[in-house]
CHARMM-style PDB file with segment names, atoms N, HN, CA, C and O in Angstrom:
ATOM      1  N   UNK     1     118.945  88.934  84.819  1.00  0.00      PROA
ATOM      2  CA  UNK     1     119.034  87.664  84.137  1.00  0.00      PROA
ATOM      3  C   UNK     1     117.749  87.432  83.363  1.00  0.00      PROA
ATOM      4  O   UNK     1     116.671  87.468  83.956  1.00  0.00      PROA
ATOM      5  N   UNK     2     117.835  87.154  81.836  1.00  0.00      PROA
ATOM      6  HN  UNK     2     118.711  87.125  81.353  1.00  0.00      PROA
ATOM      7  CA  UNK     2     116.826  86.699  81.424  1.00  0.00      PROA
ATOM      8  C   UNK     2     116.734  85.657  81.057  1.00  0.00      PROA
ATOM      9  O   UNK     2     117.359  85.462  80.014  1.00  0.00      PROA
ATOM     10  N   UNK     3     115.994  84.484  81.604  1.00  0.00      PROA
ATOM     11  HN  UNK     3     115.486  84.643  82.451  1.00  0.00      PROA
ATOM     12  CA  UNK     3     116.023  82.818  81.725  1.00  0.00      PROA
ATOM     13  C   UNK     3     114.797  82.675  81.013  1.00  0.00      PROA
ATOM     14  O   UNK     3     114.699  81.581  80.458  1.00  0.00      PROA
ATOM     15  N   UNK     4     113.993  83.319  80.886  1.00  0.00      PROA
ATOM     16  HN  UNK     4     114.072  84.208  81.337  1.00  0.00      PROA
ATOM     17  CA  UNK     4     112.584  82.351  80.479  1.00  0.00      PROA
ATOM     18  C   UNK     4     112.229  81.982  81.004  1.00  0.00      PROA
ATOM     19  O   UNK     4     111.333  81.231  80.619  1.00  0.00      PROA
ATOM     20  N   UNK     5     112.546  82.085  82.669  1.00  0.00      PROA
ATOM     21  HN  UNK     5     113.274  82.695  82.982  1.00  0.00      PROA
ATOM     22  CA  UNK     5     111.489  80.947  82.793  1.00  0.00      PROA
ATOM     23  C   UNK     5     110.435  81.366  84.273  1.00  0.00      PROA
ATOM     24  O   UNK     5     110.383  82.322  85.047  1.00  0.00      PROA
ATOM     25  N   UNK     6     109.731  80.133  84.128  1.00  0.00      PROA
ATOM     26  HN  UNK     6     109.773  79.356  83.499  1.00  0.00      PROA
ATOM     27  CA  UNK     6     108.212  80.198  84.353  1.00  0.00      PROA
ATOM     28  C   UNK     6     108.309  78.987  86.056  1.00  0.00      PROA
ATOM     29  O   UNK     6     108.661  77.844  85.762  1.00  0.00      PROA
ATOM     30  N   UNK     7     108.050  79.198  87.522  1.00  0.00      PROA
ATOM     31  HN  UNK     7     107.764  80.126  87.761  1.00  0.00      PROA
ATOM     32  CA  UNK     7     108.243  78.506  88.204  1.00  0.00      PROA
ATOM     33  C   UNK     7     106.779  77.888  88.495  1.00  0.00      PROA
ATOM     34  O   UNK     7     106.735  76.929  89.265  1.00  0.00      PROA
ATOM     35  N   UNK     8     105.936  78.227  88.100  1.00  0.00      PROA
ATOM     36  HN  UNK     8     105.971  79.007  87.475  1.00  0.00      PROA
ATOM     37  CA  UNK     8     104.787  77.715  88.413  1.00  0.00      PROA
ATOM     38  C   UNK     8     104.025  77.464  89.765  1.00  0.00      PROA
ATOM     39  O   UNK     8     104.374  77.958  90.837  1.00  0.00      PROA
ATOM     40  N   UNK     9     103.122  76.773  89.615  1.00  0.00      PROA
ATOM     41  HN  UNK     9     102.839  76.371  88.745  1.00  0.00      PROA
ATOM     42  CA  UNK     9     102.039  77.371  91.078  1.00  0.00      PROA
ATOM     43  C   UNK     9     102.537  76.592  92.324  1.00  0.00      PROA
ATOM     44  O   UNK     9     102.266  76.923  93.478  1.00  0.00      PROA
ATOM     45  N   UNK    10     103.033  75.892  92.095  1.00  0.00      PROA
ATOM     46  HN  UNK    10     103.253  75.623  91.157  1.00  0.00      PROA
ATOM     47  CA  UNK    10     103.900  74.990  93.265  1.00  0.00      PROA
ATOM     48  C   UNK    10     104.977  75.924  94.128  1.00  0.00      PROA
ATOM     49  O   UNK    10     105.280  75.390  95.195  1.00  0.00      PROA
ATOM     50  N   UNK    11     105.645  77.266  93.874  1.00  0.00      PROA
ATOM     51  HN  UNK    11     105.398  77.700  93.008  1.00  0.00      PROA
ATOM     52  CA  UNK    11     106.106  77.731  94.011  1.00  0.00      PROA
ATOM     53  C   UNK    11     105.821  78.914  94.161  1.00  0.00      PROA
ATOM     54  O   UNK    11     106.607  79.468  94.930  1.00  0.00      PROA
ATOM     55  N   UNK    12     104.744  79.803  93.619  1.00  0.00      PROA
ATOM     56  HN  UNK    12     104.105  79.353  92.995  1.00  0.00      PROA
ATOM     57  CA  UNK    12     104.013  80.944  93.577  1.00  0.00      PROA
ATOM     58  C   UNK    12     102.726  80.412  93.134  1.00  0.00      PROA
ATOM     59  O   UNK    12     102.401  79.835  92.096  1.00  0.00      PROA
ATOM     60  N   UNK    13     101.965  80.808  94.359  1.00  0.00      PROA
ATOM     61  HN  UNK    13     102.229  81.277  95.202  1.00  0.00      PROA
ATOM     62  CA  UNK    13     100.241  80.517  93.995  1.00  0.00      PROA
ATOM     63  C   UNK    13      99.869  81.466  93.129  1.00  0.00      PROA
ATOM     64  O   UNK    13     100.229  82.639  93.038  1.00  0.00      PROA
ATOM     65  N   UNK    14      98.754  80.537  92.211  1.00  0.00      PROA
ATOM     66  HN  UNK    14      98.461  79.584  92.285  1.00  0.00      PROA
ATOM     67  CA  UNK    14      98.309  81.108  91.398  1.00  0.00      PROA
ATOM     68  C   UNK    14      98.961  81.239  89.973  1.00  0.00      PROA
ATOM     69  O   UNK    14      98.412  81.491  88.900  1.00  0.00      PROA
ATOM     70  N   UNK    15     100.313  80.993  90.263  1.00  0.00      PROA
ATOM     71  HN  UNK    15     100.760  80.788  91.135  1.00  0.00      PROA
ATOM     72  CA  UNK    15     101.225  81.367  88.733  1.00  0.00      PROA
ATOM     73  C   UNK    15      99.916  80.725  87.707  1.00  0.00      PROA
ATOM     74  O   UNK    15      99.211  79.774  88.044  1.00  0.00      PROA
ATOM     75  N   UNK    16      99.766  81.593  86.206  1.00  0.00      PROA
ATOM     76  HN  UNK    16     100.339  82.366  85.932  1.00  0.00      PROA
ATOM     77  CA  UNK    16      98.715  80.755  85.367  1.00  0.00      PROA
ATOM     78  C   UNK    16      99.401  79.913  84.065  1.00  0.00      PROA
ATOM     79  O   UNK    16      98.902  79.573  82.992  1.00  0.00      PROA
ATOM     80  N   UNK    17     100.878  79.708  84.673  1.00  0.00      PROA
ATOM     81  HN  UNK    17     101.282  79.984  85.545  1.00  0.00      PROA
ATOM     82  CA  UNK    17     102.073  78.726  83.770  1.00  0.00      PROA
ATOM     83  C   UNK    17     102.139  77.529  84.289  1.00  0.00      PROA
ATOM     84  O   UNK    17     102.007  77.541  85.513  1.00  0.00      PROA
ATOM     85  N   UNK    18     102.283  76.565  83.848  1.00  0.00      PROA
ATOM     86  HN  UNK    18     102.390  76.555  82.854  1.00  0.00      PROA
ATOM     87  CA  UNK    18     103.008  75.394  83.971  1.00  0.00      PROA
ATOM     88  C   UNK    18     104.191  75.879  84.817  1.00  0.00      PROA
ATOM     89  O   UNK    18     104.073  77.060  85.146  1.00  0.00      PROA
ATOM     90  N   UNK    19     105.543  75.134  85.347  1.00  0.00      PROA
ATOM     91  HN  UNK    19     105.639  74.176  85.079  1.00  0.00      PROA
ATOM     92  CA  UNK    19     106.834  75.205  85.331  1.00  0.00      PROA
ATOM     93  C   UNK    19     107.388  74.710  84.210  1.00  0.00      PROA
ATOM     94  O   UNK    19     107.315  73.517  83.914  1.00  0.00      PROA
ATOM     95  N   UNK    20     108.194  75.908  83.256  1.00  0.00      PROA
ATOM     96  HN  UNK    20     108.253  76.876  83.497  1.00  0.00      PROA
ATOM     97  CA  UNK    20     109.254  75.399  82.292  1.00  0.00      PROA
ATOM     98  C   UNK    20     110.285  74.283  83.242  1.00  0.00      PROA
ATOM     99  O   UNK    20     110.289  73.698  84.325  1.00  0.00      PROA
ATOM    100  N   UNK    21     111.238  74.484  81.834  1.00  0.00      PROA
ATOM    101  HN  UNK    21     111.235  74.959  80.954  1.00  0.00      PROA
ATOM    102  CA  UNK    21     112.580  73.571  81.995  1.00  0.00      PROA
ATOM    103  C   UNK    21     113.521  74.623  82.863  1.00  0.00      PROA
ATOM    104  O   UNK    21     114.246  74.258  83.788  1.00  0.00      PROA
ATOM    105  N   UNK    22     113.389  75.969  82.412  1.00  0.00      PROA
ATOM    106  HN  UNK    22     112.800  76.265  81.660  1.00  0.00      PROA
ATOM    107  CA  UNK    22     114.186  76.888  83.029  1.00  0.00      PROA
ATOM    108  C   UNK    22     113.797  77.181  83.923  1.00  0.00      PROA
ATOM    109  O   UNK    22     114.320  78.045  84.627  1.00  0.00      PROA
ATOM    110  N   UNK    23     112.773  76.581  84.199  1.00  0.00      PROA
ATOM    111  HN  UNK    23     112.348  75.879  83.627  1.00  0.00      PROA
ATOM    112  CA  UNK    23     111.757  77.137  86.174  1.00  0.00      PROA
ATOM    113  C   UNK    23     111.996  75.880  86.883  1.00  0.00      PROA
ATOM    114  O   UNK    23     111.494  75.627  87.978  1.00  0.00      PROA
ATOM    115  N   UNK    24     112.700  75.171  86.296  1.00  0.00      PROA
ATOM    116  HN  UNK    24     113.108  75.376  85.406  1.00  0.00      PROA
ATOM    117  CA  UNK    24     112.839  73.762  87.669  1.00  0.00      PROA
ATOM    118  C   UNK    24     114.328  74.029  87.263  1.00  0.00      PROA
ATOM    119  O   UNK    24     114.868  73.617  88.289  1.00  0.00      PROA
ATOM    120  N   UNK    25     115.186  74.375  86.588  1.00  0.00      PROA
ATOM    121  HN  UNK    25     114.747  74.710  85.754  1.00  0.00      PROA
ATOM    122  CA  UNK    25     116.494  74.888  86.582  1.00  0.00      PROA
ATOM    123  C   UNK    25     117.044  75.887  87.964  1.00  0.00      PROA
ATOM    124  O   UNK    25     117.903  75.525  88.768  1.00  0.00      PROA
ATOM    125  N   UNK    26     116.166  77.474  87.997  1.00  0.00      PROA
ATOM    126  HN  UNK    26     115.469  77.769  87.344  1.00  0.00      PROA
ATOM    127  CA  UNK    26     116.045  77.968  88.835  1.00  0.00      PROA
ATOM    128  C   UNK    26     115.383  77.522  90.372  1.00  0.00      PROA
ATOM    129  O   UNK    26     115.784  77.914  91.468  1.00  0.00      PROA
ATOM    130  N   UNK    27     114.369  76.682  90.125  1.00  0.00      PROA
ATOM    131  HN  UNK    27     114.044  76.363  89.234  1.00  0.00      PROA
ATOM    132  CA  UNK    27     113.991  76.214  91.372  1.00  0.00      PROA
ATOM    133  C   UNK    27     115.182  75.723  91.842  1.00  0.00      PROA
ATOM    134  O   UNK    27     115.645  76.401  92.759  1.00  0.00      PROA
ATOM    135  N   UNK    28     116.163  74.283  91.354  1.00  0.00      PROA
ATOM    136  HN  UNK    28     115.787  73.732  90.609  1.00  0.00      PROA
ATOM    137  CA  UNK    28     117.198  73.638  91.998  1.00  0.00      PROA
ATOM    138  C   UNK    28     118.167  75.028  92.768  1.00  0.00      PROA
ATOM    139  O   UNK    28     118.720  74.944  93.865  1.00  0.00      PROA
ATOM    140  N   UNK    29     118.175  76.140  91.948  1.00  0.00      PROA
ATOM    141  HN  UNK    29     117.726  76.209  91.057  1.00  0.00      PROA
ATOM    142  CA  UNK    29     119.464  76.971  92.205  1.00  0.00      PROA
ATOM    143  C   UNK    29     118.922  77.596  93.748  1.00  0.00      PROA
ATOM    144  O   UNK    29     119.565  77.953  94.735  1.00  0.00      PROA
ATOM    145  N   UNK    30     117.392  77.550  93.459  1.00  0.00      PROA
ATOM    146  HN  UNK    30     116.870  77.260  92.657  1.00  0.00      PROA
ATOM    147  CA  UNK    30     116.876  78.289  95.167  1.00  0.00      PROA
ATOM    148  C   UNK    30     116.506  77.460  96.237  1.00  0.00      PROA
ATOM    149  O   UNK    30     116.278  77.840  97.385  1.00  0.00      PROA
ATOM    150  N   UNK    31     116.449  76.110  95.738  1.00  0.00      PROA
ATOM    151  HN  UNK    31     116.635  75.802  94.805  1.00  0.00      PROA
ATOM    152  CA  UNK    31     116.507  75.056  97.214  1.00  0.00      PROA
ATOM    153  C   UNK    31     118.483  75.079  97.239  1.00  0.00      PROA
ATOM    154  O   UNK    31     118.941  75.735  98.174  1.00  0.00      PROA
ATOM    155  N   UNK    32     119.422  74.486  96.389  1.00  0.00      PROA
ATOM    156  HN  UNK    32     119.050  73.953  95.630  1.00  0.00      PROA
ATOM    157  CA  UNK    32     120.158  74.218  96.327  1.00  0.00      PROA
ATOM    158  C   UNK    32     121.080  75.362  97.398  1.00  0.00      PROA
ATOM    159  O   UNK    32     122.057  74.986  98.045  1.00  0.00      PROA
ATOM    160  N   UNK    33     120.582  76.702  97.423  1.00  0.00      PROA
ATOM    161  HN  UNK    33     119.788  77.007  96.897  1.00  0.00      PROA
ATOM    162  CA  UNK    33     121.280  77.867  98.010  1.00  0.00      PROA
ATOM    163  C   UNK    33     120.390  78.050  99.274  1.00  0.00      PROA
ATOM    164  O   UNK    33     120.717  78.792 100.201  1.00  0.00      PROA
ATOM    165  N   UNK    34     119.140  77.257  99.243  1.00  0.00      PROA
ATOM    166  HN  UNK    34     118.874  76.655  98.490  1.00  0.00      PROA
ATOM    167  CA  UNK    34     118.116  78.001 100.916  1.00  0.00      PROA
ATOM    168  C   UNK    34     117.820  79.292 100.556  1.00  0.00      PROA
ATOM    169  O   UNK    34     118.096  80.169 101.374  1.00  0.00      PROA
ATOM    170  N   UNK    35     117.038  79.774  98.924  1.00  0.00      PROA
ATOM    171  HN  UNK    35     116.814  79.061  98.259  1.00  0.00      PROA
ATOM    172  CA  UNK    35     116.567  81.419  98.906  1.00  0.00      PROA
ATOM    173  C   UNK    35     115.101  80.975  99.240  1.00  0.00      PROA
ATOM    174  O   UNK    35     114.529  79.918  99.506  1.00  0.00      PROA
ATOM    175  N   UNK    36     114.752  82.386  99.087  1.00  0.00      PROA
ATOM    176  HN  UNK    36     115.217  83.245  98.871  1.00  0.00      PROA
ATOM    177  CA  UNK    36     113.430  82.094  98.904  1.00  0.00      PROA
ATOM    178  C   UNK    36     112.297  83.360  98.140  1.00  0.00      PROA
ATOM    179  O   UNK    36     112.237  84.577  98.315  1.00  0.00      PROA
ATOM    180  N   UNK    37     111.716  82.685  97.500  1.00  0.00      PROA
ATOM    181  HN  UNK    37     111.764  81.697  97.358  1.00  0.00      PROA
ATOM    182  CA  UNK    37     111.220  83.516  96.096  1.00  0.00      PROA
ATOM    183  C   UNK    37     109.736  84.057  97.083  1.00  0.00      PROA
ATOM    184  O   UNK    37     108.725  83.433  97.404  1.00  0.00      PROA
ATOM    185  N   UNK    38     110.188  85.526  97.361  1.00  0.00      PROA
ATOM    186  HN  UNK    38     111.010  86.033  97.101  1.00  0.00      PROA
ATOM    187  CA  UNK    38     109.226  86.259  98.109  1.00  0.00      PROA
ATOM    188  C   UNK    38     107.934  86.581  97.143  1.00  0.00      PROA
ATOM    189  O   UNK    38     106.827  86.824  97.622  1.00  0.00      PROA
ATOM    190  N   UNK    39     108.193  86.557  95.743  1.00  0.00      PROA
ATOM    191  HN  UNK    39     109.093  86.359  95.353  1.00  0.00      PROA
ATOM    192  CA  UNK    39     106.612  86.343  94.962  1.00  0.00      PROA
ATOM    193  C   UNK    39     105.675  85.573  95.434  1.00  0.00      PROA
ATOM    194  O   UNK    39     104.495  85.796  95.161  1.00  0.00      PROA
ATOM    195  N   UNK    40     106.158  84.268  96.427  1.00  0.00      PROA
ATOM    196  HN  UNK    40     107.117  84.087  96.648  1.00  0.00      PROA
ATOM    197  CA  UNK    40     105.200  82.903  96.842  1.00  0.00      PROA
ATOM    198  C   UNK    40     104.664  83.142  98.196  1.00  0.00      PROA
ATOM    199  O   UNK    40     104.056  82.276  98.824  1.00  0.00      PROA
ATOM    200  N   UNK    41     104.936  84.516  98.704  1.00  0.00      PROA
ATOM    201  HN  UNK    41     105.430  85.220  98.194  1.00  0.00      PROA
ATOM    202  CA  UNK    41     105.228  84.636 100.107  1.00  0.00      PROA
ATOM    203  C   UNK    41     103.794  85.873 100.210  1.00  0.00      PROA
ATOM    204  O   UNK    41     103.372  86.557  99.277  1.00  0.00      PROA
ATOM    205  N   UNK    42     103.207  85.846 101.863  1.00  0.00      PROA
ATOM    206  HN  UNK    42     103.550  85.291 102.621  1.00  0.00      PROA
ATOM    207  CA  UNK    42     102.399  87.147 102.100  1.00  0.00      PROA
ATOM    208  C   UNK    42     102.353  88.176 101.872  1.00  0.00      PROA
ATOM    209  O   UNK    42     101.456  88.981 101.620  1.00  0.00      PROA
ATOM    210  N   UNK    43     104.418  88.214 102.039  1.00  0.00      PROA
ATOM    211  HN  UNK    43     105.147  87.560 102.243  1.00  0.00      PROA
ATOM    212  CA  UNK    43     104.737  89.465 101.849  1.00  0.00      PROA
ATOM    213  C   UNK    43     104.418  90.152 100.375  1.00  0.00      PROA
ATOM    214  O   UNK    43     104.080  91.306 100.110  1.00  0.00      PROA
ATOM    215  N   UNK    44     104.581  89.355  99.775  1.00  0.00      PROA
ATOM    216  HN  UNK    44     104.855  88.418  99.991  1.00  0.00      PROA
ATOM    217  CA  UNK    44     104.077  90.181  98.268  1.00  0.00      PROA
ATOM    218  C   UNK    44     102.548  89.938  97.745  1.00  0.00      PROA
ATOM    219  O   UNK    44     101.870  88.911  97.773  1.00  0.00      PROA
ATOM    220  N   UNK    45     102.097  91.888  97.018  1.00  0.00      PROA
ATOM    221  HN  UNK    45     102.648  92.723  96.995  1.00  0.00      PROA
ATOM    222  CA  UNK    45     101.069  91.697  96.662  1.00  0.00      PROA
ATOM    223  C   UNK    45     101.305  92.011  95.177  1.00  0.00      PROA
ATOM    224  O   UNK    45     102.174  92.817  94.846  1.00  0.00      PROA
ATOM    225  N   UNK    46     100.587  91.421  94.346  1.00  0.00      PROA
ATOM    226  HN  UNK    46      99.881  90.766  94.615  1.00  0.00      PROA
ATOM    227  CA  UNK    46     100.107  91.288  93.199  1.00  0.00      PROA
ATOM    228  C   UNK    46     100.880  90.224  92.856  1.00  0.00      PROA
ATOM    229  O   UNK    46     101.736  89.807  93.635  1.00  0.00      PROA
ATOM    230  N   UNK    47     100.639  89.595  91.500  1.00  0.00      PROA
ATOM    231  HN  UNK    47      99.944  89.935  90.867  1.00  0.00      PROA
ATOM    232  CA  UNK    47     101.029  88.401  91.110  1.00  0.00      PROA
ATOM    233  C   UNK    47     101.555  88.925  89.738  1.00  0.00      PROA
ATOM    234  O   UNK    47     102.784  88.917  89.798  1.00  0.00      PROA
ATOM    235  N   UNK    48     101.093  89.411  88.435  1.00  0.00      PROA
ATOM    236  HN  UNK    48     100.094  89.417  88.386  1.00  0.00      PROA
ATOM    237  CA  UNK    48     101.205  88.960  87.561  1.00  0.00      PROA
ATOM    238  C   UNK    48     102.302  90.579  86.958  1.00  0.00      PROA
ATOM    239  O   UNK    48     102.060  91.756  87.228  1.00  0.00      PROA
ATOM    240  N   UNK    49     103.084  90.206  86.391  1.00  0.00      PROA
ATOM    241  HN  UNK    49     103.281  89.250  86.172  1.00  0.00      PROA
ATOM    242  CA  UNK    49     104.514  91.016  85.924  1.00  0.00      PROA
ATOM    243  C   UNK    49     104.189  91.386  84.733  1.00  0.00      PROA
ATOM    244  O   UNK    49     104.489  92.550  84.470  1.00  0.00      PROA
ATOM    245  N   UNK    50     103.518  90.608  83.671  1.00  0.00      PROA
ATOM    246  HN  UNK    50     103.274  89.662  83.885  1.00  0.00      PROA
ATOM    247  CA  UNK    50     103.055  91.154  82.227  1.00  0.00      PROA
ATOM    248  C   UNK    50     102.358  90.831  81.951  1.00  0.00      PROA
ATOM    249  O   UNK    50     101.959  89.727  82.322  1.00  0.00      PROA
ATOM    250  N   UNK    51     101.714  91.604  81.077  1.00  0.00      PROA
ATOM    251  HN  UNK    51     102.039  92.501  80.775  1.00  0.00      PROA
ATOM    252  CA  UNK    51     100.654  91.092  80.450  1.00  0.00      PROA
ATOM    253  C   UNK    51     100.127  92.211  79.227  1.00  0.00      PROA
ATOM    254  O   UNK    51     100.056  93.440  79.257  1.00  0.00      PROA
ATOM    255  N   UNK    52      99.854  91.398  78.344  1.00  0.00      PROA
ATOM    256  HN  UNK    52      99.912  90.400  78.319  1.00  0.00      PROA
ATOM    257  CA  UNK    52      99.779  91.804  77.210  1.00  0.00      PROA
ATOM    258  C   UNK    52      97.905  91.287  76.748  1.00  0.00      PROA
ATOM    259  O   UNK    52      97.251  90.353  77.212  1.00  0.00      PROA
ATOM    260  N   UNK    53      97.492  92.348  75.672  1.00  0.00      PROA
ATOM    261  HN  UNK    53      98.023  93.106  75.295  1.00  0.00      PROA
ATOM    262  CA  UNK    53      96.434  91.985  75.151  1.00  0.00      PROA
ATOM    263  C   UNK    53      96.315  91.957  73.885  1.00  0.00      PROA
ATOM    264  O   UNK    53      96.577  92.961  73.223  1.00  0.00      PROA
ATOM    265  N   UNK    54      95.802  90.535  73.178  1.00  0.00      PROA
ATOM    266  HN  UNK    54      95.589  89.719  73.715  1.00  0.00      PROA
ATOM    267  CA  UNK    54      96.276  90.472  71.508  1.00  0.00      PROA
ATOM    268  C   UNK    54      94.948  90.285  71.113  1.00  0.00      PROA
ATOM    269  O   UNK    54      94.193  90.158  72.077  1.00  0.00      PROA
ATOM    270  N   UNK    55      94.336  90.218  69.865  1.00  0.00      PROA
ATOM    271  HN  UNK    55      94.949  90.321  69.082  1.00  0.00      PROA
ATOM    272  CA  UNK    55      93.209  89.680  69.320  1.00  0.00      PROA
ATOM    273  C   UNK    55      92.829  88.986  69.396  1.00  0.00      PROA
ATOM    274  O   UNK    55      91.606  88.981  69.261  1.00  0.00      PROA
ATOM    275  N   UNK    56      93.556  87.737  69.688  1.00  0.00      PROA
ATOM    276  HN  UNK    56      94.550  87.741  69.798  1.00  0.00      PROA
ATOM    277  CA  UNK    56      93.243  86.354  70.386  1.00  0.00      PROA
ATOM    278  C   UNK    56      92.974  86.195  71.551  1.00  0.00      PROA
ATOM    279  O   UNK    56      92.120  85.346  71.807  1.00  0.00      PROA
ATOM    280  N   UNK    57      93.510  86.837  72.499  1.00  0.00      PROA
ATOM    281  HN  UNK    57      94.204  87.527  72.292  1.00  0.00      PROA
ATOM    282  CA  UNK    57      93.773  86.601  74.200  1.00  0.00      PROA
ATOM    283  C   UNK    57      94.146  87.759  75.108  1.00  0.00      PROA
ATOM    284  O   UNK    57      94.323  88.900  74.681  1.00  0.00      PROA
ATOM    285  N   UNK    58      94.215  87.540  75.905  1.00  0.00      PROA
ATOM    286  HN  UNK    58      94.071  86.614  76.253  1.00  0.00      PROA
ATOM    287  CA  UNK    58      95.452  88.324  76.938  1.00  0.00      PROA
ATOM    288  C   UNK    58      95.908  87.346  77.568  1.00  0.00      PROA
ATOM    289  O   UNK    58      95.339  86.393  78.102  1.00  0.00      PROA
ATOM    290  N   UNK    59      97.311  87.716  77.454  1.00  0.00      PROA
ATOM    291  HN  UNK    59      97.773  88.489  77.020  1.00  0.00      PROA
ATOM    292  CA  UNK    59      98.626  86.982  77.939  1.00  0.00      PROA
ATOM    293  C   UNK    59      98.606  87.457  79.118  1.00  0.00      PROA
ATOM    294  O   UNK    59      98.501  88.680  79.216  1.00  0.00      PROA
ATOM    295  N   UNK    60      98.697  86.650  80.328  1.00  0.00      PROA
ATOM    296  HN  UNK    60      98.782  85.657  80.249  1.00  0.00      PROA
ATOM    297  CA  UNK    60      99.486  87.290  81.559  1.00  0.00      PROA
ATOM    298  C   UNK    60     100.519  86.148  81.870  1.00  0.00      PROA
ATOM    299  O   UNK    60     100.494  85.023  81.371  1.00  0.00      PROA
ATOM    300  N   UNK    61     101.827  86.834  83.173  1.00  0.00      PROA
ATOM    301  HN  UNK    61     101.848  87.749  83.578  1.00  0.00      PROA
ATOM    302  CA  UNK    61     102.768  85.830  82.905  1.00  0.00      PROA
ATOM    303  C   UNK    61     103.032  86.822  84.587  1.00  0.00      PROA
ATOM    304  O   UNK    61     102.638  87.869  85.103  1.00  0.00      PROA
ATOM    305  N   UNK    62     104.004  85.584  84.928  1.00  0.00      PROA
ATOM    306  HN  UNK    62     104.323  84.734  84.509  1.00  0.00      PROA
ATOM    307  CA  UNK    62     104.932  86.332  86.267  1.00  0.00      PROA
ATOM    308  C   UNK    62     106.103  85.811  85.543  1.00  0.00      PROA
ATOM    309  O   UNK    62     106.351  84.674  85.142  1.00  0.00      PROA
ATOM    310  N   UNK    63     107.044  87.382  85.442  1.00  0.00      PROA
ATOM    311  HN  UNK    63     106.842  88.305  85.768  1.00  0.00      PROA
ATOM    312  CA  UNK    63     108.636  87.128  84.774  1.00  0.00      PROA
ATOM    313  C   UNK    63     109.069  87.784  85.472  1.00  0.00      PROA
ATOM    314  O   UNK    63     110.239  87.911  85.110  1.00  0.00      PROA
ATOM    315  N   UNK    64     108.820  88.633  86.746  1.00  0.00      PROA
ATOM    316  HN  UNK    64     107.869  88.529  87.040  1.00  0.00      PROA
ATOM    317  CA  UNK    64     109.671  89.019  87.591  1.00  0.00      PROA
ATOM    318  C   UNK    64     110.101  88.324  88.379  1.00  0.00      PROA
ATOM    319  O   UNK    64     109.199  87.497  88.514  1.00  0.00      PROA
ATOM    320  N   UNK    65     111.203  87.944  89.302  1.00  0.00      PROA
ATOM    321  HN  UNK    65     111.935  88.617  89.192  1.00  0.00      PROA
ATOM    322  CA  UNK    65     110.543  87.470  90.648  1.00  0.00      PROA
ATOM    323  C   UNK    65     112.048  88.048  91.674  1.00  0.00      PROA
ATOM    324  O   UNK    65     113.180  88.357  91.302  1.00  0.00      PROA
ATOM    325  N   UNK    66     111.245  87.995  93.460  1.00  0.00      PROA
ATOM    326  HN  UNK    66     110.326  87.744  93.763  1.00  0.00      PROA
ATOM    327  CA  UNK    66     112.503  88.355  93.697  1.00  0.00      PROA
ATOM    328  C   UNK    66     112.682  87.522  94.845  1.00  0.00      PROA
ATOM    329  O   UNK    66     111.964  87.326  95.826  1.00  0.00      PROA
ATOM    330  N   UNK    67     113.831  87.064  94.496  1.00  0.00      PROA
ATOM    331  HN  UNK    67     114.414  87.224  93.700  1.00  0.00      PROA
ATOM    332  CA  UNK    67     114.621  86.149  95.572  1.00  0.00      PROA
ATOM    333  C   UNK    67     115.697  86.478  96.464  1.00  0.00      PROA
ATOM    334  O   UNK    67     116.624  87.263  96.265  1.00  0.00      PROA
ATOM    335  N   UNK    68     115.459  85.793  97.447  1.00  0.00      PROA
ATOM    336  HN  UNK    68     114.706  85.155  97.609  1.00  0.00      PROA
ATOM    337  CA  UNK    68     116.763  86.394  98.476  1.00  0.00      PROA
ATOM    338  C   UNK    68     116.511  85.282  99.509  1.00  0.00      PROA
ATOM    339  O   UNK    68     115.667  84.432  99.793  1.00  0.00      PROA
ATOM    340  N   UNK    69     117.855  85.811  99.967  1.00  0.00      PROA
ATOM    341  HN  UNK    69     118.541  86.501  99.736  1.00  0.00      PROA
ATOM    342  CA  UNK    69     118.244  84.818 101.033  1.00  0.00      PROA
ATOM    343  C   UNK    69     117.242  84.892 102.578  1.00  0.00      PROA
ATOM    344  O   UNK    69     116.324  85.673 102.827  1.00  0.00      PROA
ATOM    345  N   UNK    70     117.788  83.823 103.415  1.00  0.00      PROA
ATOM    346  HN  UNK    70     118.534  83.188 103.213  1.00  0.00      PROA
ATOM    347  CA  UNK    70     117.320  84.189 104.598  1.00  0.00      PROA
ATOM    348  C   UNK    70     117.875  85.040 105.778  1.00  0.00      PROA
ATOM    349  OT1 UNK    70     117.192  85.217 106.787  1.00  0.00      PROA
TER     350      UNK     70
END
C-alpha cells in the first residue's frame, strides 16, 4: 500500500515528521483493529526507511512500517 503517509513521533519515537492526514487515517485503522506498529516497539532497530541527499538537505523519512496483530 502506498498511502503517504507519515505517523509521527507519538507513535514511533523519534519519527523526524509531523503526522500527516494519511498517518492519523492509518493510525484510526490500527487502534480501530488492536495492531500494533512494531517500528514504535524495542523490537525494532533502526528508524529511518529513506533517505535521500539533495543540495539543499538530506531528506530522511520512515515509509516503511510493519504492523501486525497481537
Amino acid at each position: 500500500m502506498d498511502a503517504n503517509a507519515k505517523l509521527g513521533s507519538h507513535l514511533i519515537a523519534n519519527d523526524p515528521h509531523l503526522q500527516s492526514s494519511n498517518g492519523k487515517m492509518l493510525e484510526n485503522v490500527i487502534k480501530e483493529n488492536d495492531l500494533i506498529v512494531v517500528n514504535g516497539t524495542s523490537l525494532c532497530e533502526g528508524l529511518i526507511t529513506r533517505m535521500r541527499k539533495t543540495v539543499v538537505a538530506t531528506e530522511k523519512s520512515v515509509i516503511d512500517f510493519f504492523i501486525v496483530c497481537k
